[in-house]
Phi, psi and omega in degrees: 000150173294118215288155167310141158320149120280110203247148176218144203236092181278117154119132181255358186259192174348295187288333172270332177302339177289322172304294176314305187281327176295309178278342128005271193297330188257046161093357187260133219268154193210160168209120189281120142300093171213152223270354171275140189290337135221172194281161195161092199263162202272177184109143150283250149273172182206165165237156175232117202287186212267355183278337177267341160288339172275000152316281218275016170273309189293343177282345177103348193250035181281325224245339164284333187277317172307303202314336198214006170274194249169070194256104074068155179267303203179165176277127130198174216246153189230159185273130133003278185293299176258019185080317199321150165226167192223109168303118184260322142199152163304146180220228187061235170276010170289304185267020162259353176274322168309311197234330192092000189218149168285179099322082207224171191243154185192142171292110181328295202280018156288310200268311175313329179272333153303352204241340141301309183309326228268299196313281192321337166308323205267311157226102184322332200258353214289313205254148206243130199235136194049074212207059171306096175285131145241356168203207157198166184221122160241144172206188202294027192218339197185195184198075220266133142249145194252154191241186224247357172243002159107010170282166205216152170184144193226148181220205173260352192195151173220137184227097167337112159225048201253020124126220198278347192230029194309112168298346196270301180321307186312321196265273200315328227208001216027193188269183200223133176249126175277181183229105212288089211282008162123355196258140117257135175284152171213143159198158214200158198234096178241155170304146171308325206274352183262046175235147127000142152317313199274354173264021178273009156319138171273062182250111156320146178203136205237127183270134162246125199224175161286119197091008183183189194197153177206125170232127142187186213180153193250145212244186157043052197062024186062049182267311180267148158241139215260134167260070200239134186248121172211161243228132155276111189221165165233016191262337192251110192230036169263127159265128161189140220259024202217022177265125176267125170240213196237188181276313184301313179312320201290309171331302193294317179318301189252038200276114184107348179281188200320132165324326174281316176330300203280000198263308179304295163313330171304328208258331172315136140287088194079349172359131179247162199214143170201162163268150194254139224233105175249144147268163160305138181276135181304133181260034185180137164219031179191113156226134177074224173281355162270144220210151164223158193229121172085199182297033187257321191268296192236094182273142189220140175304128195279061156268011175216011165039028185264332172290359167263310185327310178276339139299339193271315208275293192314265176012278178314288225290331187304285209299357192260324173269352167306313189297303203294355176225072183283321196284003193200095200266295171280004155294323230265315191266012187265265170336331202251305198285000000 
């Protein structure tokens, strides 16, 4: 028999880990690239919708995931100013009844951490630490990647998860000038027990005001409530999700909306602020034995809480087409794209 594919993974993070545990299970041999000296993912919360739970169920990681999500009864939307609410839909067991699967909120370095326990069970040695990818090289028998201290490894497919400032997208594909769409995000973390009472509902809530918008929602069994705000400005255009501003900066940002806004914001700790930065969507992401996965390809703006979700989703189908055409590898990334 023919030996397993090798696959090698620049990027360590939500997406690529998930691509690592999915060929994994279907036999397929992987090596994780990343470029941080240790693990640990940056971020706050996220939400994943019931099509990225059917990911990660099917993945086995349903019974770890209860232990640290975070699932909301339902949505709703509030006025800038007087507060009003509006109820927008039911979630909890309305969308497992719906979909079959929930609907839950989770802290990144929670889910980043099932998701290395789940790979090192199956290969202990798999994710490669301070491993900076900067390109790759191919030809008909295989595909290597090269890193940023001159070292090399060659497999059968290299595949870029290597996020929205992808070096793989760069080499393969030249640069993409983003474009700044007038927004800056702000976000932040507060303990639950530093709130208000009435704002300990378990819901998400997305505030609308003029020139902005605040979504938030509680991580980790409702212990953190997770804070994300954005804003229309034209002064700050650095994306980085690890630039620090202040509670006061943000506060100025939302100056006159609701008392609870401003109760929330008071209680941030270190609040981060980036800019939000749109591309043109790629009409290609896989040439030859190379392939890109998650924001290294189709980067998406967080109003529809679908981007980690649509990385969990890349992950998965790239190993279902690696398994069904292992004997023809750029067919197989050719299908998955």
């Amino acid at each position: 028999m023919a030996a397993p594919l090798h696959v090698l993974i620049a990027g360590g993070g939500i997406g690529g880990l998930t691509a690592a545990l999915s060929l994994l299970k279907r036999g397929i041999d992987v090596d994780v690239y990343e470029q941080a000296p240790q693990l640990g993912e940056i971020g706050a919360g996220f939400q994943v919708g019931a099509n990225g739970a059917r990911v990660l169920f099917a993945l086995g990681l349903e019974e770890r995931l209860r232990q640290v999500y975070s699932i909301p009864a339902g949505k709703e939307v509030r006025l800038w100013n007087s507060g009003q609410t509006w109820k927008l839909f039911d979630l909890g067991e309305a969308t497992v009844e719906r979909y079959g699967f929930p609907y839950f909120m989770i802290h990144r370095a929670d889910m980043h951490a099932v998701l290395v326990e789940a790979v090192r069970a199956l290969k202990p040695d798999a994710i490669h630490l301070n491993a900076r990818a900067v390109g790759c090289e191919q030809d008909a028998a295989g595909a290597s990647l090269r890193f940023a201290d001159g070292g090399k490894v060659r497999g059968d497919a290299v595949v870029g998860a290597d996020g929205v400032h992808s070096a793989l997208r760069l080499d393969l594909f030249g640069a993409a000038a983003p474009r700044f769409t007038g927004c800056v995000a702000w976000r932040g973390l507060v303990p639950a027990e530093r709130l208000p009472a009435h704002l300990l509902r378990p819901v998400g809530t997305n505030w609308i005001g003029p020139g902005g918008h605040i979504v938030h929602y509680f991580l980790r069994r409702g212990e953190l409530f997770n804070f994300v705000a954005v804003v229309e400005r034209d002064d700050w255009t650095v994306e980085s999700w690890t630039e620090r501003g202040s509670a006061e900066e943000c506060a100025a940002d939302f100056g006159g909306w609701h008392e609870d806004v401003q109760a929330i914001i008071r209680e941030l700790h270190a609040p981060y602020k980036w800019a939000l930065l749109g591309r043109e969507p790629m009409q290609t992401w896989s040439l030859g034995r190379a392939t890109l996965l998650g924001d290294a390809c189709h980067p998406t703006l967080p109003f529809l809480a679908q981007g980690a979700g649509m990385a969990i989703e890349d992950g998965y189908i790239l190993a279902r087409c690696l398994e069904a055409y292992a004997d023809d590898v750029p067919l197989a990334l050719k299908r998955y794209e």
